[in-house]
C-alpha positions in Angstrom: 10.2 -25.2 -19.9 11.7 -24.4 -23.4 13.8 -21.6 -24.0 11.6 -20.5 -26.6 8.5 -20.8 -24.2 9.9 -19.1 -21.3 10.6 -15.7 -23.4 7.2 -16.6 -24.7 6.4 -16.8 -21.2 6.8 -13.3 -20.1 6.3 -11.5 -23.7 2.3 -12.3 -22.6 2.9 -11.2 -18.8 4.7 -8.2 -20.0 1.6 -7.2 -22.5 -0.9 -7.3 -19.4 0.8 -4.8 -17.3 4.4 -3.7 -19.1 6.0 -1.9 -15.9 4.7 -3.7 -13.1 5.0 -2.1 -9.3 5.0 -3.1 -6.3 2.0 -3.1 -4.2 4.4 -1.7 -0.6 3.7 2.0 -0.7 7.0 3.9 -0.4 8.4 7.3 -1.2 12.0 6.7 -1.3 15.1 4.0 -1.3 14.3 4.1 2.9 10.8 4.0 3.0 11.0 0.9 0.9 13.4 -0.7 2.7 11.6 -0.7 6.0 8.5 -1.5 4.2 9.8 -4.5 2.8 11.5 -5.7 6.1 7.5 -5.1 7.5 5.9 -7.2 5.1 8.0 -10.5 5.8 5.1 -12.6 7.1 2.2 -10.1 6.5 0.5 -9.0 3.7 1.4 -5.3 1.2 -2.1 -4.2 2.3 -1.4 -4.9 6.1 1.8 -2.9 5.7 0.3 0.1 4.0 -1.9 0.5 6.6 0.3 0.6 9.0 3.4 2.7 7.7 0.6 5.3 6.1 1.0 7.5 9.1 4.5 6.0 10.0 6.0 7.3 6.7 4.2 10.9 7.0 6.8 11.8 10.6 9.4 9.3 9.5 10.6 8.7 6.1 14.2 9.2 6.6 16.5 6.9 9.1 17.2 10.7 11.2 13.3 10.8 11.9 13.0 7.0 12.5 16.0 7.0 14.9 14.6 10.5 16.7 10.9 8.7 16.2 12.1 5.8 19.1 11.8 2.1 19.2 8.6 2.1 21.1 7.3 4.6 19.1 7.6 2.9 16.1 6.7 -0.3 18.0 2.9 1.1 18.5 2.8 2.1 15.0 3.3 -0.7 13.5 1.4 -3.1 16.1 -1.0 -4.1 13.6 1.5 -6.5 11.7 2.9 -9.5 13.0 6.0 -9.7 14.6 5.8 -6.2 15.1 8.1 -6.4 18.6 11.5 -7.6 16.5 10.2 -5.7 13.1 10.0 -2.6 15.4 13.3 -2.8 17.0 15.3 -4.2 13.2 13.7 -0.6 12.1 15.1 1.4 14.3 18.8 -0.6 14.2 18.6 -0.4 10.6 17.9 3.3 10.5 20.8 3.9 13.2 23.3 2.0 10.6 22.7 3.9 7.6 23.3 6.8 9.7 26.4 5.3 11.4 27.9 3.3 8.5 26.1 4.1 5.2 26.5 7.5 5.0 22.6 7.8 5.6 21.8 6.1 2.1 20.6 3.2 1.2 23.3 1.3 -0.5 22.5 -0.8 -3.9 25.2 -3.7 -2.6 23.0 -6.9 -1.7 26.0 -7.7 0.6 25.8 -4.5 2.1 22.3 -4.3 2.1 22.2 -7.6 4.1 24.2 -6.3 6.7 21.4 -3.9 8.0 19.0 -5.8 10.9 16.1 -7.7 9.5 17.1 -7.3 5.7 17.5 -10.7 4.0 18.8 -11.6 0.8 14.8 -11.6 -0.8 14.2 -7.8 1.0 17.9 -6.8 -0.5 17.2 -7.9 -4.1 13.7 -6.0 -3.8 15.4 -3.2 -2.8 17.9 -3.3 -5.5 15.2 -4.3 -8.0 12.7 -2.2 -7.1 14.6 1.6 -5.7 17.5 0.9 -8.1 16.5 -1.3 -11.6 18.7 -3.8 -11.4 17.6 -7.3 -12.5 17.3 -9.1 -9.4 15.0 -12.1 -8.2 13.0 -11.4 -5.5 11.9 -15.2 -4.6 8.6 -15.0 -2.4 6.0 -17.7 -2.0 4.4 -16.9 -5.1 7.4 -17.0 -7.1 8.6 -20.1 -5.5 5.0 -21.8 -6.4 4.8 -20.5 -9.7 8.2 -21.3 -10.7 8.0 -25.2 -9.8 4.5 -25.5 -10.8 5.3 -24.2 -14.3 8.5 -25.6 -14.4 10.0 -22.0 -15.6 12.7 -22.5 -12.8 12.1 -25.5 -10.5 14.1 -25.9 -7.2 14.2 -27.5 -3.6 14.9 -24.1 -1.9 14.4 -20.0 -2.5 17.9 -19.7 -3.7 17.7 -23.0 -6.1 15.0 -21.1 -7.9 16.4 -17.5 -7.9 19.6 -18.8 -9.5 17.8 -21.0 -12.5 15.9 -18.0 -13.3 18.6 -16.0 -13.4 20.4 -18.3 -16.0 16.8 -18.7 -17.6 15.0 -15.2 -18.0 15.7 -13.3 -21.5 17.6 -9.7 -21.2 14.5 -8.0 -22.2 12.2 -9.2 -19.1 14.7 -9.3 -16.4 14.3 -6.5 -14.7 10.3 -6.6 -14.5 10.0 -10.7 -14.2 9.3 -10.8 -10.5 7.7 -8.7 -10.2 4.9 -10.4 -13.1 5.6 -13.8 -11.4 4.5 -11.9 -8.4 1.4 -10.8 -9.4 0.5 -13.5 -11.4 0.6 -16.0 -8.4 -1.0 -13.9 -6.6 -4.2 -13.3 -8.6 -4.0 -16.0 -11.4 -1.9 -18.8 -10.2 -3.4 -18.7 -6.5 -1.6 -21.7 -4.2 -5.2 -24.0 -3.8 -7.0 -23.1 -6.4 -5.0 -22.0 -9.7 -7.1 -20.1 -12.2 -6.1 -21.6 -15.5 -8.8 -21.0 -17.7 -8.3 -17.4 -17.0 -4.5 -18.0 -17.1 -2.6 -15.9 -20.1 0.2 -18.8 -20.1 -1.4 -21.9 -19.5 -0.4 -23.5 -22.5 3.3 -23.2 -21.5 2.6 -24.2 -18.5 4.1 -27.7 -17.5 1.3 -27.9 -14.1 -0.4 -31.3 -14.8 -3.5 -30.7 -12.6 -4.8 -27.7 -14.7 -7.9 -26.5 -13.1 -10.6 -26.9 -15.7 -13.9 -25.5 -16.3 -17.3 -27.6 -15.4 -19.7 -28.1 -18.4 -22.5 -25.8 -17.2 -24.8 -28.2 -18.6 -23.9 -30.7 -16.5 -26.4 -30.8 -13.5 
């Protein structure tokens, strides 16, 4: 994709929803964090229902820690891999407390120190508590960015470094968040919705979904 086209690109994201948000519900830097590290493998609406009453006795890593392992375990039983995703929350927590000073730090090396955070929940976290202009590469953005050819590549990190080289100044800090969304309810993995798609002239996908001639019978 053009230069030209990829600021293009987002310009017409960025006028559907200017400051996009994340669909994890969190209250703070730590609540976010252990909602992300949740929601690897399971869906935002999966997770919200399942840290809704987590998050009311435990939104800090003292009160996860004091919460328990088992007790977070059977709160957050609904979502898969809850076993290890129980047990990286409650590590996690005990190392901010330990080594962190109790915060969250904004360092994605740091942040990938702490049990269950990878370098996708770290630049979330950064992105998302913090502003800084990271790329978050999920499934959508993977899909989108190859099928668009905004920022092709073999693997998660391929792509998160081409569109960091390729996303203008003015849309860095929101653009996964619109890639994001955009996958997820235009630019769906079997069936993309390009005539309702915002971008689909730019778009370099060469089995555009089409519209049938309701006349045809």
């Amino acid at each position: 994709m053009k230069k030209e086209n990829i600021s293009e690109f987002f310009r017409r994201l960025s006028e559907v929803e200017e400051r996009p948000e994340t669909e994890l519900n969190f209250s703070n830097p730590f609540t976010l964090v252990v909602a992300v590290a949740l929601s690897a493998q399971a869906t935002d609406k999966g997770v919200n229902k399942a840290t809704k009453e987590l998050f009311k006795i435990a939104d800090t890593p003292e009160k996860m820690v004091a919460l328990g392992e088992a007790r977070i375990r059977d709160m957050v039983k609904t979502i898969g891999l809850y076993k290890t995703k129980a047990k990286n929350v409650f590590l996690l927590s005990q190392m901010l407390i330990d080594e962190f000073d109790h915060q969250v730090p904004q360092d994605r090396e740091q942040l990938m120190r702490l049990p269950g955070v990878g370098r996708k929940t770290a630049n979330v976290v950064m992105n998302v508590a913090f502003g800084l202009p990271t790329f978050a590469v999920d499934t959508h953005v993977f899909r989108l960015s190859n099928r668009t050819g905004l920022a092709p590549g073999k693997t998660v990190l391929d792509v998160e470094k081409k569109l960091e080289k390729r996303v203008p100044d003015p849309y860095r800090v929101h653009a996964h968040h619109w890639l994001i969304l955009h996958g997820r309810y235009i630019c769906t993995a079997r069936k993309p919705r390009c005539p309702d798609c915002l971008v689909s002239d730019l778009c370099k996908f060469k089995s555009k979904t089409v519209l049938k001639d309701a006349s045809v019978k």
